[in-house]
Every structure is written in structure tokens, then in C-alpha cells.
VOLOLO-761599 format. One record per residue (C-alpha): residue number from 1; x, y, z. Coordinates in steps of 0.001 Angstrom, whole numbers, plus 500000, padded with zeros to 6 digits. Layout:
N
<atom seq="NUM" u="X" v="Y" w="Z"/>
...
END
This chain:
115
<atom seq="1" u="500561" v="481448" w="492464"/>
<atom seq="2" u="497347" v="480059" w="493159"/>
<atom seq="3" u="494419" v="480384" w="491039"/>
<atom seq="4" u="492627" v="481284" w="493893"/>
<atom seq="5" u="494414" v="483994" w="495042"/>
<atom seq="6" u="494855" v="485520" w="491888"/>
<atom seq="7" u="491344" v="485465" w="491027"/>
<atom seq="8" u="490907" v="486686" w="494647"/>
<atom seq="9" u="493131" v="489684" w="494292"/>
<atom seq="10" u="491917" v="490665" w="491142"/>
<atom seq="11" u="487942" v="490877" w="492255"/>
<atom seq="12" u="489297" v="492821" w="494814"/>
<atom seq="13" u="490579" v="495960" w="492308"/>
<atom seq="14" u="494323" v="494853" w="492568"/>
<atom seq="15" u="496317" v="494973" w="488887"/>
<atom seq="16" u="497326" v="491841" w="488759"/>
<atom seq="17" u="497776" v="491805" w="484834"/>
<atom seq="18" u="499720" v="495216" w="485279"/>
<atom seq="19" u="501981" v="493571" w="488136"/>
<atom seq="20" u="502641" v="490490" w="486617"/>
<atom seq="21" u="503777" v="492109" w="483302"/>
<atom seq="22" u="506197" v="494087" w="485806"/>
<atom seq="23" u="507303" v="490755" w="487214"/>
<atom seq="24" u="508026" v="489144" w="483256"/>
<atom seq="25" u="504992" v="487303" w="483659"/>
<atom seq="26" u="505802" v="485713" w="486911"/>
<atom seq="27" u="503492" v="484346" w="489086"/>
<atom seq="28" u="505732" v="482764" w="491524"/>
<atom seq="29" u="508104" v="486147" w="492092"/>
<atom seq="30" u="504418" v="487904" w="492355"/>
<atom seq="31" u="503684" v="485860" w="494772"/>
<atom seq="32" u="506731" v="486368" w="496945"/>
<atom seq="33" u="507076" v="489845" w="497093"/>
<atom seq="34" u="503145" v="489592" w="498828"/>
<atom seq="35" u="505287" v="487644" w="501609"/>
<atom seq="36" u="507805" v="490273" w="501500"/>
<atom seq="37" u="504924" v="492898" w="501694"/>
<atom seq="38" u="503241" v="491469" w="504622"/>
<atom seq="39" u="506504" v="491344" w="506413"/>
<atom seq="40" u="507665" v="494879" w="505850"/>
<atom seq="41" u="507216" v="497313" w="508351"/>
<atom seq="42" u="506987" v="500283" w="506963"/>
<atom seq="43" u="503138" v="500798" w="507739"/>
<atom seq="44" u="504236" v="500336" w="511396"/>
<atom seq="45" u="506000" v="503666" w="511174"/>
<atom seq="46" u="503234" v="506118" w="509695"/>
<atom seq="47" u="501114" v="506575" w="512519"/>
<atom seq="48" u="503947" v="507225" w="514657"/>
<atom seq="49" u="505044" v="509731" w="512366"/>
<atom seq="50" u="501634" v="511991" w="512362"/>
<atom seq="51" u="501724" v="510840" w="516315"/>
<atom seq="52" u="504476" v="512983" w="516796"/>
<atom seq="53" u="503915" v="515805" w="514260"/>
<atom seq="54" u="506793" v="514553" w="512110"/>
<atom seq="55" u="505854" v="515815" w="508388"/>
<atom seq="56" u="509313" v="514451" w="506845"/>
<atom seq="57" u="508795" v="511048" w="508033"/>
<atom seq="58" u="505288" v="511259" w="507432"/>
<atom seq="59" u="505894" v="511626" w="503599"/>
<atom seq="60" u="508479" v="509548" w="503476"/>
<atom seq="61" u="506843" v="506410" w="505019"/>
<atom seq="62" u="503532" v="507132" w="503456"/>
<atom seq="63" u="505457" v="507488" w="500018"/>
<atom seq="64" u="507328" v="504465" w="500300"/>
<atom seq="65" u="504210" v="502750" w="501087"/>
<atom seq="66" u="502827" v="504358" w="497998"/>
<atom seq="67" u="505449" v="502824" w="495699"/>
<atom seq="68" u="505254" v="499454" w="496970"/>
<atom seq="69" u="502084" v="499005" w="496862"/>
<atom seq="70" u="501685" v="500465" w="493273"/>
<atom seq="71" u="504244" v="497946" w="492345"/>
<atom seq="72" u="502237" v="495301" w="493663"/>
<atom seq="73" u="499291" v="496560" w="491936"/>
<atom seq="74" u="497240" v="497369" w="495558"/>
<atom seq="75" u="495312" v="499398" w="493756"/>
<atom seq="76" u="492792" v="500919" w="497193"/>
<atom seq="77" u="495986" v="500958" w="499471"/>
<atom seq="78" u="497838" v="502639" w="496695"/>
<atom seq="79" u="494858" v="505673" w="496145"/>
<atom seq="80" u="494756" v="506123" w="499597"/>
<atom seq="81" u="498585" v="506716" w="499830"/>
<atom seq="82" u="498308" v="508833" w="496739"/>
<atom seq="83" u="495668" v="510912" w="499075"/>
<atom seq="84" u="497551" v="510990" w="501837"/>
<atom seq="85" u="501179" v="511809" w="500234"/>
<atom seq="86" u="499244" v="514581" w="498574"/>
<atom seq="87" u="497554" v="516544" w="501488"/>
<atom seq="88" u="501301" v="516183" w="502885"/>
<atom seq="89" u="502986" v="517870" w="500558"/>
<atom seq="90" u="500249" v="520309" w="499931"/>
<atom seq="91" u="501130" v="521724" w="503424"/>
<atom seq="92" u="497337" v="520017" w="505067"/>
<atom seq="93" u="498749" v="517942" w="507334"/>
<atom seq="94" u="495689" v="517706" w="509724"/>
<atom seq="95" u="493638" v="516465" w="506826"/>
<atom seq="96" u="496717" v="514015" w="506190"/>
<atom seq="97" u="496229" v="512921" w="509683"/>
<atom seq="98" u="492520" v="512619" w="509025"/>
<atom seq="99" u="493185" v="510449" w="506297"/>
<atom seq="100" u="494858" v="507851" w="508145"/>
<atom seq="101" u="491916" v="505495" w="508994"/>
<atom seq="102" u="491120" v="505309" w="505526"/>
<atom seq="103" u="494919" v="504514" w="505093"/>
<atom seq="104" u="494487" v="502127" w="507652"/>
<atom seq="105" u="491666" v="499787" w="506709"/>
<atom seq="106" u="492963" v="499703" w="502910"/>
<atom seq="107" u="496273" v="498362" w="504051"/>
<atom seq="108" u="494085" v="496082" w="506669"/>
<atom seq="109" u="492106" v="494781" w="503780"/>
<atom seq="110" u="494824" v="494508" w="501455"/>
<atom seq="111" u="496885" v="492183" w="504052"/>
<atom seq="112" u="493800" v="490053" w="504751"/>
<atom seq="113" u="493342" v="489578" w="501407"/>
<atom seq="114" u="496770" v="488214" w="501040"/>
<atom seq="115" u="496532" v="485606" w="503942"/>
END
């Protein structure tokens, strides 16, 4: 991976340390599952979801989300799906819904950052 990124990423709050430990120490494989992140599509389906009053696929895009980007060490995007995934399951699914633009510009941010 480039230096550049890395030290990029990091400023920005994301484990990289934590990820790369997960990934053997791998920079390279690091660096290609942020490819594999920024093609996914699984963002694409949350807003849908709370669009159409759909709490199971709600939680289970905005938890899948949540995994991957712990993984990945997206430390902001990753809080905010905590957040979100939380106020779901806690039966507040307006304030879920409400918590979508922060959900939003996290994963915005975190896919510029990658670029």
C-alpha cells in the first residue's frame, strides 16, 4: 500500500495497525479489500430499506455494513453503524432513520478518503 494512503487513513481515525494485524501484516491484501469495499453495494440498500419501513433489512444491511467496515478498521463509519444498528434493535426506528445522514457522510468520507 502506499505510504500515503496509509498515513492518510490513519490521520483520519481508521485502525490501520488493528486491520493490518487482521490481514497478517499485509499491506497489499489491506489494500484490496478497500477496492472491494468501494465496490460493494451494500450501502446502496440502507436507505431503501428505512424508505420503505423495512426494519429486517434495515438491520441487516446496516449490520453488515457494520462488520465490514470494523474489519477494515473505518473506525467513524463503523460508530455510526454501531448507532444506527442499535436504535434498530432497540425498537427506535425513527431515530434510526434520523441517523442516516450521519450514516451517510461517514461512509461519504470514508470512500473519498480511499480514492
Amino acid at each position: 500500500m502506499k505510504d500515503d494512503l496509509m498515513k492518510t487513513l490513519k490521520d483520519a481515525g481508521f485502525d490501520t495497525e488493528g486491520t493490518l494485524e487482521r490481514f497478517g501484516g499485509s499491506e497489499e491484501m489491506y489494500e484490496e479489500f478497500l477496492g472491494t469495499f468501494l465496490k460493494d453495494k451494500t450501502f446502496e440498500t440502507i436507505k431503501p430499506a428505512f424508505d420503505k419501513n423495512d426494519k429486517e433489512e434495515a438491520l441487516n444491511t446496516t449490520h453488515t455494513l457494520k462488520g465490514v467496515s470494523g474489519n477494515l478498521g473505518m473506525t467513524r463509519l463503523y460508530k455510526a453503524c454501531c448507532n444506527t444498528v442499535e436504535l434498530i434493535r432497540a425498537n427506535e426506528f425513527e431515530k434510526a432513520r434520523d441517523s442516516y445522514g450521519e450514516l451517510e457522510a461517514a461512509y461519504e468520507e470514508t470512500c473519498n478518503l480511499i480514492k
